[in-house]
TIVO-2410 file (N, C-alpha, C; in nm, 3 decimals):
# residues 164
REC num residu      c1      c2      c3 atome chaine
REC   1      X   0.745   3.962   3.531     N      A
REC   1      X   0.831   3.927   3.419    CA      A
REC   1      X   0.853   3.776   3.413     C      A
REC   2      X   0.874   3.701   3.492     N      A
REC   2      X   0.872   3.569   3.568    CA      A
REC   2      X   0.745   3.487   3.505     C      A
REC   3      X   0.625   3.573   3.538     N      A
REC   3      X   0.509   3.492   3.470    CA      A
REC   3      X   0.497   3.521   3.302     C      A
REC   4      X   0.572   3.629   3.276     N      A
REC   4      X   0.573   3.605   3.121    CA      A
REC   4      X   0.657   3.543   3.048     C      A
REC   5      X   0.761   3.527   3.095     N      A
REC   5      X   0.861   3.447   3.067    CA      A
REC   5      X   0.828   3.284   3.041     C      A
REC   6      X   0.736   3.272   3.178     N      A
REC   6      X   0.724   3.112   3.183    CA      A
REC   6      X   0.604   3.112   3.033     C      A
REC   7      X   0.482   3.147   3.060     N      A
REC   7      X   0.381   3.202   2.924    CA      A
REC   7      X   0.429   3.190   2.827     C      A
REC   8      X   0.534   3.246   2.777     N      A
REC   8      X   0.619   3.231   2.635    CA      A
REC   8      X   0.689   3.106   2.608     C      A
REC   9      X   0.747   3.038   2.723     N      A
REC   9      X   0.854   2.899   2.699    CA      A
REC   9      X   0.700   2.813   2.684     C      A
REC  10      X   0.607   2.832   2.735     N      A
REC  10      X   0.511   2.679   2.759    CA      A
REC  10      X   0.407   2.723   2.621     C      A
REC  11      X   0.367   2.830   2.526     N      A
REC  11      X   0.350   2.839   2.400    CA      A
REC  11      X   0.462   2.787   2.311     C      A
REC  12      X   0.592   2.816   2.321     N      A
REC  12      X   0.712   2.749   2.228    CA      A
REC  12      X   0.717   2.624   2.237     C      A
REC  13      X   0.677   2.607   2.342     N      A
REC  13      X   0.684   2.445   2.399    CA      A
REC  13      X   0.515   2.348   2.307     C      A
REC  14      X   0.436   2.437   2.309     N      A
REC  14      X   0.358   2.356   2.281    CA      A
REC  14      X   0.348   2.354   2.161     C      A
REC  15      X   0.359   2.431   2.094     N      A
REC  15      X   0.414   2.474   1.918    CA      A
REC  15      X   0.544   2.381   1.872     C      A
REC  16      X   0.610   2.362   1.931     N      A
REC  16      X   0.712   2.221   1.926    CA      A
REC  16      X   0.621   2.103   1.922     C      A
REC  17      X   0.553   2.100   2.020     N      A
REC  17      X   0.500   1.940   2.023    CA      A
REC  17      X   0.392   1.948   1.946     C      A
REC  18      X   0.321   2.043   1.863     N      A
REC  18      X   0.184   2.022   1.812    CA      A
REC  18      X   0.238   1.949   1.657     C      A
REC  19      X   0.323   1.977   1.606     N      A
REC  19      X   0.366   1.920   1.497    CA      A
REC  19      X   0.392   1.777   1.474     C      A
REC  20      X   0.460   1.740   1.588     N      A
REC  20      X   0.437   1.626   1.596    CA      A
REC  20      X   0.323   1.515   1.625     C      A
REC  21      X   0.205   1.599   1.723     N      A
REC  21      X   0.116   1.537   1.701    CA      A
REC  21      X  -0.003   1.549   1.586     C      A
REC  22      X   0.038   1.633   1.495     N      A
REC  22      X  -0.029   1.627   1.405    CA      A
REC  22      X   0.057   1.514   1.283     C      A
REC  23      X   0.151   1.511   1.272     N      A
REC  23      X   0.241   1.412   1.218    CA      A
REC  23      X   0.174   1.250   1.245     C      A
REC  24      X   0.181   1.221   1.369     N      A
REC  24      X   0.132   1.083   1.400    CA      A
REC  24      X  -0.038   1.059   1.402     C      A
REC  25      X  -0.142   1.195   1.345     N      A
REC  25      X  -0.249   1.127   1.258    CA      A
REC  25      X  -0.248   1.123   1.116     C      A
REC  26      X  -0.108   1.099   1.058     N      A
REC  26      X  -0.103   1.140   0.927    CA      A
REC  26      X  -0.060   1.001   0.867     C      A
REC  27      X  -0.130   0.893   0.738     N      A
REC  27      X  -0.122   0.775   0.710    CA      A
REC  27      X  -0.041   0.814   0.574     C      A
REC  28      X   0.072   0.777   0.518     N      A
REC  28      X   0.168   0.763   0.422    CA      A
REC  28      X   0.144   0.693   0.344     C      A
REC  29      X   0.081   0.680   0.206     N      A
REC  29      X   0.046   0.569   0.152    CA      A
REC  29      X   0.079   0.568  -0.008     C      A
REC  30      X   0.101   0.475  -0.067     N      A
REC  30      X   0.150   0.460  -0.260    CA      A
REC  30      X  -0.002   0.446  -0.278     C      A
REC  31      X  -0.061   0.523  -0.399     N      A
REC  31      X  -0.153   0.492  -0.459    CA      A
REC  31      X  -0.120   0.400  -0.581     C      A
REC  32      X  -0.217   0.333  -0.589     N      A
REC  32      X  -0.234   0.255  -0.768    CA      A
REC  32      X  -0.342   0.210  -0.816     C      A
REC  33      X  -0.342   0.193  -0.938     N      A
REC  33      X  -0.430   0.177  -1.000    CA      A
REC  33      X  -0.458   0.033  -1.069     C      A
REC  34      X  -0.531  -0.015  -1.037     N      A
REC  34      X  -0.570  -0.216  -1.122    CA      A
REC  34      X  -0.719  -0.176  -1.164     C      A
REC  35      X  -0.715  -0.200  -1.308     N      A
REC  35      X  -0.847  -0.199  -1.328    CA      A
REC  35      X  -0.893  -0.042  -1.368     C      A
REC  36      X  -1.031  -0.009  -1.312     N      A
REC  36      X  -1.040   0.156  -1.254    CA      A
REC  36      X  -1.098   0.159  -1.150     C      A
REC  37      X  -0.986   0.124  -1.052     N      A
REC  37      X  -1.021   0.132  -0.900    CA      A
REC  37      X  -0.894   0.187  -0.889     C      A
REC  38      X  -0.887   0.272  -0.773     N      A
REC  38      X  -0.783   0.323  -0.703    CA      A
REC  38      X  -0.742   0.252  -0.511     C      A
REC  39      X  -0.629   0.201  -0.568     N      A
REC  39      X  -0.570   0.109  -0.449    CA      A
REC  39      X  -0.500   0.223  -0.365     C      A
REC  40      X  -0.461   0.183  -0.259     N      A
REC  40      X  -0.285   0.217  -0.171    CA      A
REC  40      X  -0.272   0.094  -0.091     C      A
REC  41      X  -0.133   0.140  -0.030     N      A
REC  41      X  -0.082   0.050   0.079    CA      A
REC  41      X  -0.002   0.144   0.125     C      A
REC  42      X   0.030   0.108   0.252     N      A
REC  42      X   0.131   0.174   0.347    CA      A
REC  42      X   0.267   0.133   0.259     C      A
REC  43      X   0.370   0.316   0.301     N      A
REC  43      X   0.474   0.355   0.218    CA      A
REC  43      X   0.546   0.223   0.301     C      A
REC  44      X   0.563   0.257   0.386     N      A
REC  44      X   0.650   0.191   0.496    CA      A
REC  44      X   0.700   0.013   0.437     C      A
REC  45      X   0.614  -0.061   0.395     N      A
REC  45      X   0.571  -0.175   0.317    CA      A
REC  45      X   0.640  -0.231   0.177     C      A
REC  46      X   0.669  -0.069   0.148     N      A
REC  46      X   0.743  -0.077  -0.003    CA      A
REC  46      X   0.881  -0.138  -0.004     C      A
REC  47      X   0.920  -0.236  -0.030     N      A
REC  47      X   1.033  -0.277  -0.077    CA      A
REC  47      X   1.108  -0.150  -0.204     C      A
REC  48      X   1.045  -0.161  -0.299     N      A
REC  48      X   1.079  -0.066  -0.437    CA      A
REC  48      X   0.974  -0.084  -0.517     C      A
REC  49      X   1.005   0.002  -0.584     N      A
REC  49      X   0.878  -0.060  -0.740    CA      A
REC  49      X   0.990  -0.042  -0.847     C      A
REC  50      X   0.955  -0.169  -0.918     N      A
REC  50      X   1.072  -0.147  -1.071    CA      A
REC  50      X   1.008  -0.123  -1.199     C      A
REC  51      X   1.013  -0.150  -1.294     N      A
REC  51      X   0.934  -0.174  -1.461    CA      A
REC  51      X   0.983  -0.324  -1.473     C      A
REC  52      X   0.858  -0.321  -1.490     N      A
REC  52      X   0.895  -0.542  -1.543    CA      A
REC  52      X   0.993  -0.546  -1.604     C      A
REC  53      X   1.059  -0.688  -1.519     N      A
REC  53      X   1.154  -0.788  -1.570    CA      A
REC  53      X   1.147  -0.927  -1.663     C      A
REC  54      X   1.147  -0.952  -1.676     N      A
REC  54      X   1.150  -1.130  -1.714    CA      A
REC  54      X   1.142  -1.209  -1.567     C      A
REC  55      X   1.031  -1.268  -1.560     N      A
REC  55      X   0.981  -1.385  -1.461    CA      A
REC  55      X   0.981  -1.514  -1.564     C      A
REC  56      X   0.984  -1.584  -1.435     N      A
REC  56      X   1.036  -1.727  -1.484    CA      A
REC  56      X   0.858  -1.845  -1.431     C      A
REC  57      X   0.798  -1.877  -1.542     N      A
REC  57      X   0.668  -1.948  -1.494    CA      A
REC  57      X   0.686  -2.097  -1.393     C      A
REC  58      X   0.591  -2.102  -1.289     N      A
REC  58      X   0.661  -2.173  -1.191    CA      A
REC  58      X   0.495  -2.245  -1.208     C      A
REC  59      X   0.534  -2.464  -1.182     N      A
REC  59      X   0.457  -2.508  -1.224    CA      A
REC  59      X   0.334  -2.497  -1.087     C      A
REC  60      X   0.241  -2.562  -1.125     N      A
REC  60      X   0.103  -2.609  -0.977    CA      A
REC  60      X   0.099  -2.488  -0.881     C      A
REC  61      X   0.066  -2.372  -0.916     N      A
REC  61      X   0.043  -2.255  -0.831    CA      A
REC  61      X  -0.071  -2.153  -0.955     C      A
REC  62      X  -0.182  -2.131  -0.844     N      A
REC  62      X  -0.256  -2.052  -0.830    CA      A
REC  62      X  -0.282  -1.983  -0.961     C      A
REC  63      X  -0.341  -1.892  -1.069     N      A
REC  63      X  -0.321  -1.847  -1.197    CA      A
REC  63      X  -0.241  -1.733  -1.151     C      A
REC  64      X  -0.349  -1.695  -1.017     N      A
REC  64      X  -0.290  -1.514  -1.048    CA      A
REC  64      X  -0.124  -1.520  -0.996     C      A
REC  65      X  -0.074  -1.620  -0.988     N      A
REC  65      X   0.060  -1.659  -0.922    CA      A
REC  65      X   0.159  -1.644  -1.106     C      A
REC  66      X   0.213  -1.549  -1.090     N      A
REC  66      X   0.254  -1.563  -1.280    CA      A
REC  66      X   0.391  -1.614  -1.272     C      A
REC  67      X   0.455  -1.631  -1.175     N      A
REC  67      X   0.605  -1.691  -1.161    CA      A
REC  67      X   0.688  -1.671  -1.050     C      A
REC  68      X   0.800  -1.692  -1.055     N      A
REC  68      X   0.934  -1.565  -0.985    CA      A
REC  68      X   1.016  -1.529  -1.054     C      A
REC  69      X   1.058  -1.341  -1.000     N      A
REC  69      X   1.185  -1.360  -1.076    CA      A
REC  69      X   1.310  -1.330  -0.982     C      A
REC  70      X   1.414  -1.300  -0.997     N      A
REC  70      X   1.508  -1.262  -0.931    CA      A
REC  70      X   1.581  -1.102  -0.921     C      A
REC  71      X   1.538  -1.067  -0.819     N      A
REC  71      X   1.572  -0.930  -0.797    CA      A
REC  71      X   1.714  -0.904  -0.694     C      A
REC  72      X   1.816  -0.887  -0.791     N      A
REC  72      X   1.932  -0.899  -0.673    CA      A
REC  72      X   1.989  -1.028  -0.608     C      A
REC  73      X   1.974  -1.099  -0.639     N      A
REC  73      X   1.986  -1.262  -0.613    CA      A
REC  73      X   1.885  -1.299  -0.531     C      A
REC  74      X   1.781  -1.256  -0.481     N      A
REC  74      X   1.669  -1.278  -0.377    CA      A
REC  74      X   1.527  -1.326  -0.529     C      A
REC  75      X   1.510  -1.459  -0.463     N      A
REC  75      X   1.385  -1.504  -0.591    CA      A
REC  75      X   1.254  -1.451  -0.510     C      A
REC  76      X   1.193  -1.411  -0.597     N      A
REC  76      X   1.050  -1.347  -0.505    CA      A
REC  76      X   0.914  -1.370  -0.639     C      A
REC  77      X   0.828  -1.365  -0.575     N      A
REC  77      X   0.709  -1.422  -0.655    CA      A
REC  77      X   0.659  -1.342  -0.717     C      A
REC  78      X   0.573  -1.355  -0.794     N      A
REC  78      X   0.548  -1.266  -0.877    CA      A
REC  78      X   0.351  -1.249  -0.905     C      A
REC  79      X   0.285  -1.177  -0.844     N      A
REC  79      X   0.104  -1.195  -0.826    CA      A
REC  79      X   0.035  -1.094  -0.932     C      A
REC  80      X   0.007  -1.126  -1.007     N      A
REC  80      X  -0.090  -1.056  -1.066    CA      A
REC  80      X  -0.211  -0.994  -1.037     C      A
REC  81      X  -0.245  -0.843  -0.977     N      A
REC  81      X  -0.305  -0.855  -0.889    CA      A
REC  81      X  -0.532  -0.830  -0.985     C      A
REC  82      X  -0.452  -0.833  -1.061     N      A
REC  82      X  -0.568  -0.817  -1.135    CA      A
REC  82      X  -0.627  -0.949  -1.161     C      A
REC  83      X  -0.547  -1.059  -1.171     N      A
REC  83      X  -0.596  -1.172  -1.161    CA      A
REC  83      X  -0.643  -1.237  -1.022     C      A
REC  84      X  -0.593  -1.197  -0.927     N      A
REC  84      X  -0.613  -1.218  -0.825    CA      A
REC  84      X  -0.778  -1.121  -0.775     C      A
REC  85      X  -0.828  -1.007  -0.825     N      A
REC  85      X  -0.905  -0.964  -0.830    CA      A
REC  85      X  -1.071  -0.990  -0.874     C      A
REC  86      X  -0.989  -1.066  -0.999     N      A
REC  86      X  -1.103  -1.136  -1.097    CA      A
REC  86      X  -1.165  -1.057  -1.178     C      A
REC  87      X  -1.036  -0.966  -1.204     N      A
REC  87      X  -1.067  -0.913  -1.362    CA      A
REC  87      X  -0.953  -0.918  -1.482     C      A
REC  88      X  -1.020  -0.872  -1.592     N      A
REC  88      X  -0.992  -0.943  -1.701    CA      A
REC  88      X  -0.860  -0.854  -1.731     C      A
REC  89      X  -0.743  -1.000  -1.765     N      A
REC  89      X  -0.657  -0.954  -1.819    CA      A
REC  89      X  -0.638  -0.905  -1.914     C      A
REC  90      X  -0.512  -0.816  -1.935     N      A
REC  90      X  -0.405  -0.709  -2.023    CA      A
REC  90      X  -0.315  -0.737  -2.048     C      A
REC  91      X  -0.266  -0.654  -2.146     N      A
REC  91      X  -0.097  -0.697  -2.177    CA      A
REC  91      X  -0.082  -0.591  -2.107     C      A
REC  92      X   0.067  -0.587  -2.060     N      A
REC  92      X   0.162  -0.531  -1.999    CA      A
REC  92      X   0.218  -0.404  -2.072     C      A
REC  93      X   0.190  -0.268  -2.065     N      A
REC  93      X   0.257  -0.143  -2.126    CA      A
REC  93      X   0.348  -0.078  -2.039     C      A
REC  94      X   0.380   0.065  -2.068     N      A
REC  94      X   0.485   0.107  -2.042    CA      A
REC  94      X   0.490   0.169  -1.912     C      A
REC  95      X   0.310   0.170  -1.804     N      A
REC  95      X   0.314   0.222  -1.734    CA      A
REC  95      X   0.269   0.100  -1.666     C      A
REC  96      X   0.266   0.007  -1.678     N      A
REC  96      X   0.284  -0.128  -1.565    CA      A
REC  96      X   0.344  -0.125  -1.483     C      A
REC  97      X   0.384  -0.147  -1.355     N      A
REC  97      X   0.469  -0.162  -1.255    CA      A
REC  97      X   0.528  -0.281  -1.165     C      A
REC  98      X   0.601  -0.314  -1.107     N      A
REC  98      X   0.621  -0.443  -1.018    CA      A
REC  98      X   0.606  -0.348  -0.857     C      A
REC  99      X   0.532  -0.411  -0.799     N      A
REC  99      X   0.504  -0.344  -0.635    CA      A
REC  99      X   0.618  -0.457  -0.581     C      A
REC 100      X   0.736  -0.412  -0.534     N      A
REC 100      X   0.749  -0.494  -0.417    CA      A
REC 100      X   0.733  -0.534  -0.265     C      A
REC 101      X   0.672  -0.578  -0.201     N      A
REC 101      X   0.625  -0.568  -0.049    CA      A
REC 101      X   0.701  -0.677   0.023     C      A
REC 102      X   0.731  -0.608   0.173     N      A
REC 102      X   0.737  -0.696   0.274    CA      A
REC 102      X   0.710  -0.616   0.344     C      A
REC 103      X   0.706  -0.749   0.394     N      A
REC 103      X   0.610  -0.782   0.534    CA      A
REC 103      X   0.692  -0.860   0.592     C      A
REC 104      X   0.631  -0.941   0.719     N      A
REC 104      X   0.700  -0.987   0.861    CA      A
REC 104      X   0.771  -1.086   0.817     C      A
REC 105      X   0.762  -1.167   0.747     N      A
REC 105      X   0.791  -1.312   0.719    CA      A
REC 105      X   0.794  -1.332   0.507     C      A
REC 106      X   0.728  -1.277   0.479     N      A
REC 106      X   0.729  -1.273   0.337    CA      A
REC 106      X   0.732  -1.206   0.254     C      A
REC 107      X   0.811  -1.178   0.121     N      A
REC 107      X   0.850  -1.041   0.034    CA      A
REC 107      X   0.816  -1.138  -0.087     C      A
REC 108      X   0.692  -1.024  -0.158     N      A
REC 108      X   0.628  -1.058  -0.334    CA      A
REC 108      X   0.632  -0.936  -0.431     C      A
REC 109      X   0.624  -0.905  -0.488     N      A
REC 109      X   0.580  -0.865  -0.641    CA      A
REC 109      X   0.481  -0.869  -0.684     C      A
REC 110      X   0.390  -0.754  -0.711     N      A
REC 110      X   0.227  -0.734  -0.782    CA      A
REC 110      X   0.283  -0.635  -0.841     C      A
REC 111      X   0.213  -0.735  -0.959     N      A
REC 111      X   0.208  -0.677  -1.110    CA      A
REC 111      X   0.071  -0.537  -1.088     C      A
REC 112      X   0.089  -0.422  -1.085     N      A
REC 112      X  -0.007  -0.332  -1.096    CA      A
REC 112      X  -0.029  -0.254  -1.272     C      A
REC 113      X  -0.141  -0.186  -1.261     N      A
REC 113      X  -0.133  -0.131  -1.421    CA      A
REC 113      X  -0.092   0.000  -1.410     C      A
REC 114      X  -0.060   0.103  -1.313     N      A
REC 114      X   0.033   0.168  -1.336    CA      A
REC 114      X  -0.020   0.285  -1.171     C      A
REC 115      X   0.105   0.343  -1.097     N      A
REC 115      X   0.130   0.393  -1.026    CA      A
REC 115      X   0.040   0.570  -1.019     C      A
REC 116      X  -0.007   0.586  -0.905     N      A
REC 116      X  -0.057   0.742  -0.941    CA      A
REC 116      X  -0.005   0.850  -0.821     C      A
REC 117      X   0.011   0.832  -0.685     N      A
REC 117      X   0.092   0.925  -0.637    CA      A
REC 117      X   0.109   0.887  -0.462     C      A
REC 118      X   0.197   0.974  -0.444     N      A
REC 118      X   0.248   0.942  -0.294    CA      A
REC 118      X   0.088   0.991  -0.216     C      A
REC 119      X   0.039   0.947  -0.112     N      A
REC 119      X  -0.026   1.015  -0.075    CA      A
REC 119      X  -0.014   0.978   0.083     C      A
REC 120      X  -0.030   1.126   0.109     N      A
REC 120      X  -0.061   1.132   0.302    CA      A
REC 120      X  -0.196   1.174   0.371     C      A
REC 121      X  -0.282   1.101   0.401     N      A
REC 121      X  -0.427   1.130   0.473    CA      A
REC 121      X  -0.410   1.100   0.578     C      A
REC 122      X  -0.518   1.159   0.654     N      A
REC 122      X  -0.538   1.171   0.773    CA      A
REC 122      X  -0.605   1.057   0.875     C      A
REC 123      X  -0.609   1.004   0.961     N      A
REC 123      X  -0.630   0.852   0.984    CA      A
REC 123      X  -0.762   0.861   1.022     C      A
REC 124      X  -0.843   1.013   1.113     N      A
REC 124      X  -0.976   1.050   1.113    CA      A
REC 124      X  -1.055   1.042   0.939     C      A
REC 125      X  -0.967   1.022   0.840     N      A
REC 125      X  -1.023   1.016   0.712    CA      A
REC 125      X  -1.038   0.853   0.657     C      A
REC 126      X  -1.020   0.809   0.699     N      A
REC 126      X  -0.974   0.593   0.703    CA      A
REC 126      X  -1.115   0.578   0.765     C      A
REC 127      X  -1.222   0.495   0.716     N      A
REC 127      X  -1.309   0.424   0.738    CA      A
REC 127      X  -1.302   0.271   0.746     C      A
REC 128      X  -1.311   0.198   0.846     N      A
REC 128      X  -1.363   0.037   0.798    CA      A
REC 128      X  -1.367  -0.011   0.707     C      A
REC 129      X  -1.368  -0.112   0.661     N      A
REC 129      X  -1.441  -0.136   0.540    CA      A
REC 129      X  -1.562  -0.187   0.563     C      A
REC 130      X  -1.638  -0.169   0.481     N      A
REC 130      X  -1.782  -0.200   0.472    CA      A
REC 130      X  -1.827  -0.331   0.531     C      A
REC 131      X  -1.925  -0.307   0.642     N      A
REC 131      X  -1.957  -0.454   0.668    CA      A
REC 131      X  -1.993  -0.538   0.589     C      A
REC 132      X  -2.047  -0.501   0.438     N      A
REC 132      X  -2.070  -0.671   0.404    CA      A
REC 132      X  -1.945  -0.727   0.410     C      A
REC 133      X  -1.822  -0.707   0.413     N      A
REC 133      X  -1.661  -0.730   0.403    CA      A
REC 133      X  -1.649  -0.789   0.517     C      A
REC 134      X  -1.552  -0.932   0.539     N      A
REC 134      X  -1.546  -1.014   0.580    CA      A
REC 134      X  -1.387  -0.902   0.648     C      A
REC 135      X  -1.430  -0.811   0.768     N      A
REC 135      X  -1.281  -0.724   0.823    CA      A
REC 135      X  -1.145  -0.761   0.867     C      A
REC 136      X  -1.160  -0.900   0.904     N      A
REC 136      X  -1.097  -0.995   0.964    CA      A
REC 136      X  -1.005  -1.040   0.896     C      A
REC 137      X  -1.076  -1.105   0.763     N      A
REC 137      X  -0.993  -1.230   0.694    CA      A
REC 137      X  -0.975  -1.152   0.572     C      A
REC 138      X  -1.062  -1.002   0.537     N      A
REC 138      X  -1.027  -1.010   0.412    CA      A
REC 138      X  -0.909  -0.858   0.371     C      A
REC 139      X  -0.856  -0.882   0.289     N      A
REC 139      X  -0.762  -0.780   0.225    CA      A
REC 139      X  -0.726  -0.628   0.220     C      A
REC 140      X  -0.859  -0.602   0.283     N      A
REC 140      X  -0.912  -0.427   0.269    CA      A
REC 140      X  -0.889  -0.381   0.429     C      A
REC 141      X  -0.794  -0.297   0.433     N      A
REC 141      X  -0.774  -0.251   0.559    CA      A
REC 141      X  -0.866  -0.095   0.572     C      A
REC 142      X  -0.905  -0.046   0.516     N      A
REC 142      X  -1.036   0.102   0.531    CA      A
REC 142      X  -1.085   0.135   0.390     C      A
REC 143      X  -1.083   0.210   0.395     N      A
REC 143      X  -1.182   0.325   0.281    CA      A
REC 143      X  -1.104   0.460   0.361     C      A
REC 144      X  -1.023   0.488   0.245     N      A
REC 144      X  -0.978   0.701   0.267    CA      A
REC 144      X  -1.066   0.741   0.180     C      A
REC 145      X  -1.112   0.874   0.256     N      A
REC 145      X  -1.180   0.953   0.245    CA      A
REC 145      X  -1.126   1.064   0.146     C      A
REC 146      X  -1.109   1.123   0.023     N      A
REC 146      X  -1.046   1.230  -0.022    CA      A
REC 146      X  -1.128   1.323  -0.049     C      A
REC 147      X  -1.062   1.402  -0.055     N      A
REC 147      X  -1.181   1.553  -0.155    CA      A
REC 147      X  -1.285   1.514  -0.215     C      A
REC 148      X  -1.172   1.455  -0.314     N      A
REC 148      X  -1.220   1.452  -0.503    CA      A
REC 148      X  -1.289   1.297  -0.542     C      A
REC 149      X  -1.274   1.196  -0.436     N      A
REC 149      X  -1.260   1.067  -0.460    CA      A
REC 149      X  -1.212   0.993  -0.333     C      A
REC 150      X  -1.268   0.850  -0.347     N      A
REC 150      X  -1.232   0.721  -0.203    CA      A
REC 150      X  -1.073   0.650  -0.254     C      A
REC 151      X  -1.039   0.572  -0.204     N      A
REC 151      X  -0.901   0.504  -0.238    CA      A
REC 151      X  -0.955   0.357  -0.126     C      A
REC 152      X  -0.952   0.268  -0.188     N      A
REC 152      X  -0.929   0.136  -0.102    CA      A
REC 152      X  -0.778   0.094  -0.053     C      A
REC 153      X  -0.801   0.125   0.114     N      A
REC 153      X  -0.635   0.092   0.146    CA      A
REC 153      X  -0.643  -0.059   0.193     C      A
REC 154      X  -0.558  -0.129   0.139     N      A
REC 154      X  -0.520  -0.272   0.133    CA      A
REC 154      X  -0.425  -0.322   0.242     C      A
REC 155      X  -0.433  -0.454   0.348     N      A
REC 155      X  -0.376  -0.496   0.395    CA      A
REC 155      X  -0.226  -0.589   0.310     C      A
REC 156      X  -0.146  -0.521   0.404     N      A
REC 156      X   0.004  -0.620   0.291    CA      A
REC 156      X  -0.013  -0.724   0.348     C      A
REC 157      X  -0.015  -0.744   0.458     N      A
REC 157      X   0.037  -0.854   0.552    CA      A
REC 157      X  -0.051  -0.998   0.489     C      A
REC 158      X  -0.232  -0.950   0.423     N      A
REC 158      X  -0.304  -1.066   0.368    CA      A
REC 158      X  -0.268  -1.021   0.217     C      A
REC 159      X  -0.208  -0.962   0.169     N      A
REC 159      X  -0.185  -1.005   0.050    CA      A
REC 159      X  -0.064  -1.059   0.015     C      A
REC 160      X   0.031  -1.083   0.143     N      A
REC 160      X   0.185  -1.172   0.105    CA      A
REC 160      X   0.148  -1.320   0.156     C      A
REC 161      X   0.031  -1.290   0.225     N      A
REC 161      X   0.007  -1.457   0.280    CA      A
REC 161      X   0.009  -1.542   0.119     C      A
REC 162      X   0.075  -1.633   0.217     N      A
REC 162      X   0.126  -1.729   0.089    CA      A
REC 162      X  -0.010  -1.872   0.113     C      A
REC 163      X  -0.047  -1.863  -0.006     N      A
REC 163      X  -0.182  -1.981  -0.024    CA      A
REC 163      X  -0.149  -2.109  -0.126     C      A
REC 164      X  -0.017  -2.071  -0.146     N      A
REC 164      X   0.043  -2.148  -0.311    CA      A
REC 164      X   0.144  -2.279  -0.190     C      A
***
């Protein structure tokens, strides 16, 4: 009775902990959309997302740099990320968004063309990015893998680096 007893606590036991380790291969991420490419970034990263405000144009910085505005008394910048991409601008509609991010040292605003869903993949589903991609220095933290379709997941940390 002794050995079934123990048998039963060390299955409950491991049924407790399997959840959790299935939890910590699981990547949390905002999808979006610039262009017709499908972006994310880590949830964790998100400041908020609002619907455009009024930004204020700020002189000798960068194009895709479109201003700051003030969110809460905190001035924060404002990146266009489509310009920053090197594709061709849009006007601004109703499903535009402001991304806000921080990171370690710096909090911005990318202008995206509009938001598509929470998503959670699996980190065995996250590829590299492609070696011709400079892994190091450049922006693209993997390639997720989905069903239906890829998602380019983006480093925050090189896209708050400040170059302005």
């Amino acid at each position: 009775m002794n050995n079934k007893l123990n048998q039963v606590l060390k299955k409950q036991q491991k049924q407790i902990s399997e959840p959790e380790k299935i939890e910590d291969d699981i990547v949390q991420l905002v999808g979006f959309v610039i262009g017709n490419e499908e972006y994310a970034i880590p949830i964790l990263n998100i400041q908020e997302i609002i619907k455009p405000i009024d930004y204020t144009r700020v002189p000798q910085v960068p194009d895709y740099v479109l201003g700051v505005f003030n969110l809460r008394g905190d001035v924060i910048p404002l990146i266009d990320l489509r310009s920053k991409f090197n594709l061709q601008a849009v006007n601004q509609n109703e499903e535009t968004r402001y991304i806000v991010l921080k990171g370690e040292d710096n909090t911005a605003g990318f202008v995206i063309d509009r938001l598509t869903e929470a998503i959670r993949i699996k980190k065995n589903r996250i590829s590299p990015p492609p070696e011709t991609i400079n892994s190091d220095s450049g922006m693209i933290y993997g390639i997720g893998k989905r069903d239906d379709s890829m998602l380019t997941i983006l480093k925050v940390e090189v896209l708050l680096k400040r170059d302005f």
